[in-house]
Structures are given as structure tokens and as C-alpha cells.
N, CA and C atoms as a LAMMPS dump frame, in Angstrom:
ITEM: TIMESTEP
0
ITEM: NUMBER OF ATOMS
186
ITEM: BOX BOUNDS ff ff ff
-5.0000000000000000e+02 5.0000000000000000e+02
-5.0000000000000000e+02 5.0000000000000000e+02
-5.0000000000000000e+02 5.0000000000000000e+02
ITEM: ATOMS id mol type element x y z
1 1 1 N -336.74 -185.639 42.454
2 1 2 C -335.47 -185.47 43.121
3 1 3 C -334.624 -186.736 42.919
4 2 1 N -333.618 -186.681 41.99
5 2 2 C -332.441 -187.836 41.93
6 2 3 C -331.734 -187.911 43.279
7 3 1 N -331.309 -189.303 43.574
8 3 2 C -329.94 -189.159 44.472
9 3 3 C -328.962 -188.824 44.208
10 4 1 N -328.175 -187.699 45.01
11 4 2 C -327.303 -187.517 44.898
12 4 3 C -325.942 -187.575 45.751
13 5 1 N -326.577 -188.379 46.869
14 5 2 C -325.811 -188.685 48.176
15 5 3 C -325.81 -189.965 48.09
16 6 1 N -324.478 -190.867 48.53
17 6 2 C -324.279 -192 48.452
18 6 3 C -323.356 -192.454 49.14
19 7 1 N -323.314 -194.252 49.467
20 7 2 C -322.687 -194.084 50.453
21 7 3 C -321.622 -193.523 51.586
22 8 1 N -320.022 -193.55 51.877
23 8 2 C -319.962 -193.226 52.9
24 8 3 C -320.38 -191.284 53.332
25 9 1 N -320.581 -190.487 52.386
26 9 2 C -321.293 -189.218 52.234
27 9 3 C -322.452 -189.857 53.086
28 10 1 N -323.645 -190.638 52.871
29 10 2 C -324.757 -190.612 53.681
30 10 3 C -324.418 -191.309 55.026
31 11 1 N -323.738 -191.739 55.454
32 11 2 C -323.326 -192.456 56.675
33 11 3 C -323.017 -191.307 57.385
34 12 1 N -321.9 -190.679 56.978
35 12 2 C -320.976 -189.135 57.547
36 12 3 C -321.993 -188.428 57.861
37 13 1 N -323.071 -187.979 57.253
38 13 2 C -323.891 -187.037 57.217
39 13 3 C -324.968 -187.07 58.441
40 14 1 N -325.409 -188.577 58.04
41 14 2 C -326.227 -189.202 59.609
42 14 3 C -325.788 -188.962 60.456
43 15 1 N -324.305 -189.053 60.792
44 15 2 C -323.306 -189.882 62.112
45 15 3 C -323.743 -188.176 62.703
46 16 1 N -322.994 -187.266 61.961
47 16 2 C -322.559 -185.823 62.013
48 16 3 C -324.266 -185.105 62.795
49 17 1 N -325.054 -185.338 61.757
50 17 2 C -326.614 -185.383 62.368
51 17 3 C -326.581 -185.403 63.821
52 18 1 N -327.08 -186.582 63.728
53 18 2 C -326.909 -187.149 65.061
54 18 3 C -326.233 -186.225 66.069
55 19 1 N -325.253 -186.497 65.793
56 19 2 C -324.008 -186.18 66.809
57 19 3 C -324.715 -184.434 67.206
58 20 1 N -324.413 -183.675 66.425
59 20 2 C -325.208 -182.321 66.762
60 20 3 C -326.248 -181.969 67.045
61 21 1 N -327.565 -183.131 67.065
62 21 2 C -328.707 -182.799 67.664
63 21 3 C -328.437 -183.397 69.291
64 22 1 N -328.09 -184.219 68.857
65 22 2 C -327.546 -184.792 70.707
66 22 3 C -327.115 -183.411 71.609
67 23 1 N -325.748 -183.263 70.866
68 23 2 C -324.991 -181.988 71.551
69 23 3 C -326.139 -181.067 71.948
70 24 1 N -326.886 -180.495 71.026
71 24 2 C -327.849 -179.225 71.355
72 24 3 C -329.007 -179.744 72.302
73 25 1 N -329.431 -181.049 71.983
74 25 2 C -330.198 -181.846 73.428
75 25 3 C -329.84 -181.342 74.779
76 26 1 N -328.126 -181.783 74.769
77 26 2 C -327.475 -181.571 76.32
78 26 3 C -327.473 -180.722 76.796
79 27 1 N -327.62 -179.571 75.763
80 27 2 C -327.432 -178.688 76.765
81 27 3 C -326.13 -177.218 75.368
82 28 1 N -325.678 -177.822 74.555
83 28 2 C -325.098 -177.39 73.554
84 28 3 C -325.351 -175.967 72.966
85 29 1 N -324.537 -175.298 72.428
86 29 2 C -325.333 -173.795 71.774
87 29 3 C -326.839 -174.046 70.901
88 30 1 N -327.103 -173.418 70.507
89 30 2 C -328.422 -172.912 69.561
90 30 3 C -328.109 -173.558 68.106
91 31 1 N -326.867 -173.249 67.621
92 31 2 C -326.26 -173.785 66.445
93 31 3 C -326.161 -174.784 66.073
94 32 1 N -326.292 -175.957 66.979
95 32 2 C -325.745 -177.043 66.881
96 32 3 C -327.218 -178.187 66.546
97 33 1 N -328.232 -177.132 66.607
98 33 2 C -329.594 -177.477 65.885
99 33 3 C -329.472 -177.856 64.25
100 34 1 N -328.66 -177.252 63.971
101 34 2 C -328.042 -177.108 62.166
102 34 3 C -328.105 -178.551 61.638
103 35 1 N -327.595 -179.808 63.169
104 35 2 C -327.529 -181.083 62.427
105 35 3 C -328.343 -181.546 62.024
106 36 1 N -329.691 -181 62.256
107 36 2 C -330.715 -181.482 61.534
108 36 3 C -330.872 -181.144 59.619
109 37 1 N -329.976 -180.352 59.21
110 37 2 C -330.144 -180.584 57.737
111 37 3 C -329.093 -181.453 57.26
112 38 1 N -327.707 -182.12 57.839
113 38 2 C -327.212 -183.205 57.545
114 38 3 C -327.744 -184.492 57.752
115 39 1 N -328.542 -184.834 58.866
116 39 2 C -329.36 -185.298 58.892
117 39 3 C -330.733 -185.867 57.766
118 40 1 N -330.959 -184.368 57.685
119 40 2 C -332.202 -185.075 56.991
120 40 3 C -331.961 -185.235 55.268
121 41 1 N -330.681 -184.739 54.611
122 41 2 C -330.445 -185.019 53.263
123 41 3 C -329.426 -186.016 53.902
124 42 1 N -328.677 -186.944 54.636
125 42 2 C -328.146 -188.074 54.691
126 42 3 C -329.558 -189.1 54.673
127 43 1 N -330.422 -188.933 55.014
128 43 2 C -331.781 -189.833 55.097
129 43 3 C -332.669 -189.777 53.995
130 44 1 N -332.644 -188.769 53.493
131 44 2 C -333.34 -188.626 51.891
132 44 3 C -332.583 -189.007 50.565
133 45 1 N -330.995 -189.084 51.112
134 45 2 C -330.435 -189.01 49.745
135 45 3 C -330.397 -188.511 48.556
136 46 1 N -330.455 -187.176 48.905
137 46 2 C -330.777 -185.613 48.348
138 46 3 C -330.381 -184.326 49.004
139 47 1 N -329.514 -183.582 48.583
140 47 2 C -328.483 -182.762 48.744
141 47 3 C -328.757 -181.438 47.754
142 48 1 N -329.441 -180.606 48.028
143 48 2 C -329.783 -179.463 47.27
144 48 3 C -328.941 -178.662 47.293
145 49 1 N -327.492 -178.35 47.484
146 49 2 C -326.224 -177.94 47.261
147 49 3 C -325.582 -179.024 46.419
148 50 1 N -325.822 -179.826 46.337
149 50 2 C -324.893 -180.656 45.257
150 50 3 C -325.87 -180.667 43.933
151 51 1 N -327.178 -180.347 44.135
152 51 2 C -327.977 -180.124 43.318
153 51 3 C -327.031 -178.845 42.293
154 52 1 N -327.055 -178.048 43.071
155 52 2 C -327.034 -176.576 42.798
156 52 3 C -325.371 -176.387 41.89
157 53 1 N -323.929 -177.466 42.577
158 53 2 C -322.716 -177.221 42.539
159 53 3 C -322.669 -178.442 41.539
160 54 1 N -323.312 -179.527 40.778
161 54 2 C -323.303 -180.197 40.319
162 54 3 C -322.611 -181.506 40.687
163 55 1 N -322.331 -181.866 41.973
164 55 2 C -321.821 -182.874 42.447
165 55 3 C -323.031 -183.652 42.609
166 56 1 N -322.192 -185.577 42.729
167 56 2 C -323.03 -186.482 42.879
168 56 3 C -321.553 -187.486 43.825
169 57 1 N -322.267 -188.137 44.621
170 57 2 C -321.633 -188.983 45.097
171 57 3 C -321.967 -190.002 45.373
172 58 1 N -323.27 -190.196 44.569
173 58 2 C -324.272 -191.598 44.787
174 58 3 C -323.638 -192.445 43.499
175 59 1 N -323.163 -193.524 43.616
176 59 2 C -322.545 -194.735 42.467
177 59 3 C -323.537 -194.894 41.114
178 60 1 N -323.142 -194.75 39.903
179 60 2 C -323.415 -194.91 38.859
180 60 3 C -324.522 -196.525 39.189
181 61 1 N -326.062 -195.999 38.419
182 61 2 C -326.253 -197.502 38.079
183 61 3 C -326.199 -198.004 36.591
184 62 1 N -326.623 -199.327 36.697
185 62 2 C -326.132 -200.082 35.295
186 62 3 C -327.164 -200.413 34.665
């Protein structure tokens, strides 16, 4: 598995994470469980839709 997530994409992705497992913690709909797959490809740095759509947003190395 290459990276294909890179910075501010993996920051967003965490923050967003986060933020929606909290919500569904409190008390939030059922849905809001979902942040766990932004989550966990912001932490892997691997995106199996960008796999799939051919995007990369992880910086060229040298």
C-alpha cells in the first residue's frame, strides 16, 4: 500500500475523525460512527478511493 494521503488531507481527515466519533460518543446519530474511516486512512496514509479514482495528495519524493 503506497501513500496516498498527505499532509493537510491527513490532518482534515483526523480532525473530521475525531470530531464524529466524539459526536456519536455524546450521544449523536448512528451515522456519525462513519468517522472512523476518515480516521483511520488519515492515520494510515492510505485512501482506497484515491486508490481506485487515481488521486494522490501525498508530496512527490526525491
Amino acid at each position: 500500500m503506497t501513500k496516498n494521503v498527505g499532509g493537510i488531507d491527513k490532518i482534515l481527515r483526523i480532525v473530521v475523525g475525531i470530531a464524529l466519533i466524539v459526536w456519536a460518543l455524546a450521544g449523536g446519530p448512528v451515522w456519525a460512527w462513519i468517522g472512523l474511516l476518515p480516521l483511520a486512512t488519515g492515520l494510515m496514509g492510505w485512501c482506497p478511493a484515491y486508490k481506485l479514482i487515481g488521486a494522490n495528495t501525498c508530496p512527490l519524493r526525491k
